[in-house]
C-alpha positions as CSV (number, residue, x, y, z in Angstrom):
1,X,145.3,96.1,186.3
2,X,144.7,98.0,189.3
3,X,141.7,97.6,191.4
4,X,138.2,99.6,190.6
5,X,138.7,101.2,194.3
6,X,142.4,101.5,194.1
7,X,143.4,104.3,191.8
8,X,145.6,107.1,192.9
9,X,143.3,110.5,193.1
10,X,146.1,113.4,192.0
11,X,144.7,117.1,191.9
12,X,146.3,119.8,190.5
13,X,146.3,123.0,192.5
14,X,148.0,126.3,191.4
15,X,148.8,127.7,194.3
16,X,149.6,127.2,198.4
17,X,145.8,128.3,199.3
18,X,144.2,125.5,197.1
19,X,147.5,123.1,197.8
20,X,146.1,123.6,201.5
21,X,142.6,122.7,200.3
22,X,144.0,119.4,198.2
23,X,146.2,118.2,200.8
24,X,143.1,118.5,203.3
25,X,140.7,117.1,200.7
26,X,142.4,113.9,200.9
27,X,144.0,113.9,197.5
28,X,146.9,111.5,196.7
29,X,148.8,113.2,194.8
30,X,149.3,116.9,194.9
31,X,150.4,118.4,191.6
32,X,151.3,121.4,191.1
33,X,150.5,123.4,187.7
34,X,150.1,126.7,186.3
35,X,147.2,126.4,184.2
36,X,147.9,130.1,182.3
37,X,150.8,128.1,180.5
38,X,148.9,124.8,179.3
39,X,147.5,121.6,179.9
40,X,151.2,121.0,182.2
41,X,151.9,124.5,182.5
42,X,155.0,124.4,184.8
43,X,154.6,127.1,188.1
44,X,157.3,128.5,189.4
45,X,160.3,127.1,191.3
46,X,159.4,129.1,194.5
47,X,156.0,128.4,194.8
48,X,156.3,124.6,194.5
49,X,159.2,125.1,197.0
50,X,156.8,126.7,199.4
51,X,154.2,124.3,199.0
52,X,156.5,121.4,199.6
53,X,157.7,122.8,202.8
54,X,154.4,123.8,204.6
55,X,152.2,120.8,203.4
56,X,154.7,117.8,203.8
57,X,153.3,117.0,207.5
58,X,150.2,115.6,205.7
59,X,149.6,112.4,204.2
60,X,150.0,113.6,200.3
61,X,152.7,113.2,197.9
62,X,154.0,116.0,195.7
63,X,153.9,116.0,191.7
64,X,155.4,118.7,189.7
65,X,154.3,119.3,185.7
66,X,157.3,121.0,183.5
67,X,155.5,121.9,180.8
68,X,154.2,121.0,177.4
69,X,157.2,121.0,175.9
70,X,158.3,121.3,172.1
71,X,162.3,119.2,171.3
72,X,164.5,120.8,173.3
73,X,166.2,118.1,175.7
74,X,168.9,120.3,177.4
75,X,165.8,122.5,178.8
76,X,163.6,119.6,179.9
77,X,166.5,118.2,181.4
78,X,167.1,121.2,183.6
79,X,163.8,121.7,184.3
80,X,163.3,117.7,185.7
81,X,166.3,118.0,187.8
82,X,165.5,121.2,189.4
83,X,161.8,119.6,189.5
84,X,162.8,116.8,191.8
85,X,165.9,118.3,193.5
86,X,163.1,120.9,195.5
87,X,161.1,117.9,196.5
88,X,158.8,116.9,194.0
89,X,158.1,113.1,194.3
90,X,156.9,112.9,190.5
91,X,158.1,114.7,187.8
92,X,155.2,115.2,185.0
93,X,157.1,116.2,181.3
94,X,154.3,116.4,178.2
95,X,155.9,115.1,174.8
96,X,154.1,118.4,172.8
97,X,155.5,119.6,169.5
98,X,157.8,116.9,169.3
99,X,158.3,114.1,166.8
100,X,158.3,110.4,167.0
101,X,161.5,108.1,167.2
102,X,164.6,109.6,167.9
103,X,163.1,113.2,168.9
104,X,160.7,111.6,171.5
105,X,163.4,109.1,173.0
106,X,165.5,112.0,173.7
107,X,163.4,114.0,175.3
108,X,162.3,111.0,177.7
109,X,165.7,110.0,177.9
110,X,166.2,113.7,179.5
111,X,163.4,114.0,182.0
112,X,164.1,110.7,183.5
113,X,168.1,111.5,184.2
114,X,167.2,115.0,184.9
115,X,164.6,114.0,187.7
116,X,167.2,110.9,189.0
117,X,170.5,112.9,188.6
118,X,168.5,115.2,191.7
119,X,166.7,112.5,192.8
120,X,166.8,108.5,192.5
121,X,163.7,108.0,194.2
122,X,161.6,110.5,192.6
123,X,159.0,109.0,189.7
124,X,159.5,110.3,186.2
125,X,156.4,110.4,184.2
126,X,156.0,111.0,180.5
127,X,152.8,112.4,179.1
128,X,151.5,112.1,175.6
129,X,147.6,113.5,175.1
130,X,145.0,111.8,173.7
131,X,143.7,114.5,171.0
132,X,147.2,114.0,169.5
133,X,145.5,113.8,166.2
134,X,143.7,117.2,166.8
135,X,147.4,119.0,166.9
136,X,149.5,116.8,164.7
137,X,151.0,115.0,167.9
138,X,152.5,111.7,169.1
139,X,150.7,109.2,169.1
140,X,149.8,107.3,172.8
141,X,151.8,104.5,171.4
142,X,154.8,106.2,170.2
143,X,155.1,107.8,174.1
144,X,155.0,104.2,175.6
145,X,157.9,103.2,173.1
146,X,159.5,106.5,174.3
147,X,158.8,106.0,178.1
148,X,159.8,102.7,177.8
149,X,163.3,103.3,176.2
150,X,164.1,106.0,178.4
151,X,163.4,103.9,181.5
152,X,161.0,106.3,182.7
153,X,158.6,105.0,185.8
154,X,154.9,106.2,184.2
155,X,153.3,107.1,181.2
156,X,150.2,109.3,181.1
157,X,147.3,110.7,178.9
158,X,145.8,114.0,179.3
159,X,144.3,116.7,176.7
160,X,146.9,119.3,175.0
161,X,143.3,121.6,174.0
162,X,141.3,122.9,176.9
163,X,138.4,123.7,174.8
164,X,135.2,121.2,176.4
165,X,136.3,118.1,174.8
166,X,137.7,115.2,177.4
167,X,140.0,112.4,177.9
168,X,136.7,110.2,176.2
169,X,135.7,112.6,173.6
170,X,139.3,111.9,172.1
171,X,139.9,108.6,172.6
172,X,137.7,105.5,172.4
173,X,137.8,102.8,175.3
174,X,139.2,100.3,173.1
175,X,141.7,102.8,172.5
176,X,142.5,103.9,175.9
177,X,142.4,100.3,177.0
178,X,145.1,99.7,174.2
179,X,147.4,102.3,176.1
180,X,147.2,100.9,179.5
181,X,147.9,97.6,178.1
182,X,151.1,98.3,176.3
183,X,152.3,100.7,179.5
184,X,151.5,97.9,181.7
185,X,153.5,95.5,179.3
186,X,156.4,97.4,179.4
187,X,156.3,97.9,183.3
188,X,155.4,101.8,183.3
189,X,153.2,102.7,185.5
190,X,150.2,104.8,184.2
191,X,147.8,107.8,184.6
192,X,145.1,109.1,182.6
193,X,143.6,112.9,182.9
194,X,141.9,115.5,180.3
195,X,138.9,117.2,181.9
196,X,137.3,114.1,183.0
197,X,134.7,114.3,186.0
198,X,132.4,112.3,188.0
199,X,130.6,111.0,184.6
200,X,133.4,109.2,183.7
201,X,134.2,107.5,187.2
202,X,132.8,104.3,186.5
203,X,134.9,104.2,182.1
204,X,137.9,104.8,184.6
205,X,137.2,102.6,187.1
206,X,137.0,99.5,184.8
207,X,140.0,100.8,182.8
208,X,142.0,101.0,186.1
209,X,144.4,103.2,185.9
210,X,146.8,103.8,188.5
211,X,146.5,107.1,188.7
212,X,143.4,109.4,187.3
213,X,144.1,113.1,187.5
214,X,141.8,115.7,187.4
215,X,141.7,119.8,187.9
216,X,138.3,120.9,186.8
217,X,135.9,118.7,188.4
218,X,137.2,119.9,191.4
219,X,137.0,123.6,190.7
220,X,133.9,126.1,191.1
221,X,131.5,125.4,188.3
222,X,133.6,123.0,187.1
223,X,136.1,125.6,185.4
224,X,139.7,124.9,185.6
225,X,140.7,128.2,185.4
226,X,138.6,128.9,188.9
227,X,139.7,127.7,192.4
228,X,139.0,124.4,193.8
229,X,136.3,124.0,195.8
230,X,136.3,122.0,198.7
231,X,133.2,120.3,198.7
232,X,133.5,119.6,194.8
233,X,136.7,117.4,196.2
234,X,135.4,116.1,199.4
235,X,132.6,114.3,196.5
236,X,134.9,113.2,193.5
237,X,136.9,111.4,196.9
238,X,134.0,109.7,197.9
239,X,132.8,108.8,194.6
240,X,136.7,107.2,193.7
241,X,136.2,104.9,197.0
242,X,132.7,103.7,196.4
């Protein structure tokens, strides 16, 4: 399990003004989204290009989301490669409208050669999202399987429906504990996200997570769909080290 001080803080910015703000806030990981097309609405190729280029003097790695995608390998394969192949250290696919088994090893089987045909030492990382049940979704489970399988390098949780509920509203701890303990079984790394905040610092702590990724409790009023905020960050970073 990894340490209560120890998890990975990733922000995801949607832009190169708040990628300078995340990169200065002392974020981990800096991933980039575009919120207007999901929970890992995938931006666009120049703008992650641009924010690679003029940010990689500091300290941060760079994540890229692909999208909530429905079964369609060939086009998360593409996207992966072309992911990784501008500089993205982790590639972040979400296993959306698609099925268990065969459909979900397929599509994880595709992100992770997409992202190491570009790149071998980039990190692929397969998300599932914890109101699965809400949408008719995979299960948490069923994504380890799949992660696992494909040989991906993490698996992740975050929320499909932006709509007030969280990561904990979904999901009980027993359940999320459950997750992380399978992941870690089959040697995936994992991350955990869906509109979580500073209330559910400590529940994440003594999960222990490798990484814990957040967007809204880092934005003005705590609204995603608002910029980030620099003072909102400079506190959730503080908080994650007490």
């Amino acid at each position: 399990m990894t340490g209560k001080n120890s998890m990975k803080l990733l922000i995801s910015p949607v832009n190169l003004k708040e990628a300078r703000l995340v990169a200065r806030g002392g974020a981990d990981i800096l991933d980039l989204k575009n919120v207007k097309e999901g929970s890992l609405g995938a931006n666009f190729p120049w703008v992650l290009s641009s924010v690679i280029r003029q940010l990689r003097k500091f300290p941060v790695k760079f994540s890229a989301a692909i999208g909530d995608l429905d079964f369609k390998p060939g086009t998360a394969a593409l996207s992966a490669y072309a992911a990784a192949a501008l500089g993205a250290d982790y590639v972040k696919a979400g296993l959306y409208r698609v099925k268990a088994g065969a459909q979900a090893e397929a599509m994880a089987l595709a992100v992770v050669k997409g992202v190491k045909t570009a790149n071998p030492r980039a990190l692929a990382v397969i998300s599932g999202y914890a109101d699965w049940r809400r949408f008719g979704g995979l299960s948490p489970w069923a994504v380890v399987r799949a992660a696992k399988k494909a040989g991906a390098d993490i698996v992740m949780l975050d929320t499909a429906l932006k709509d007030g509920r969280n990561l904990f509203d979904n999901m009980t701890r027993t359940e999320l504990a459950r997750f992380l303990a399978l992941a870690r079984a089959a040697g995936l790394g994992t991350a955990l996200a869906g509109s979580v905040g500073s209330r559910h610092l400590a529940a994440l702590k003594e999960l222990g997570p490798d990484i814990v990724g957040l967007r809204g409790a880092v934005c003005l009023g705590s609204d995603r769909s608002r910029t980030v905020c620099p003072k909102r960050l400079a506190a959730f970073r503080e908080a994650c080290r007490a």
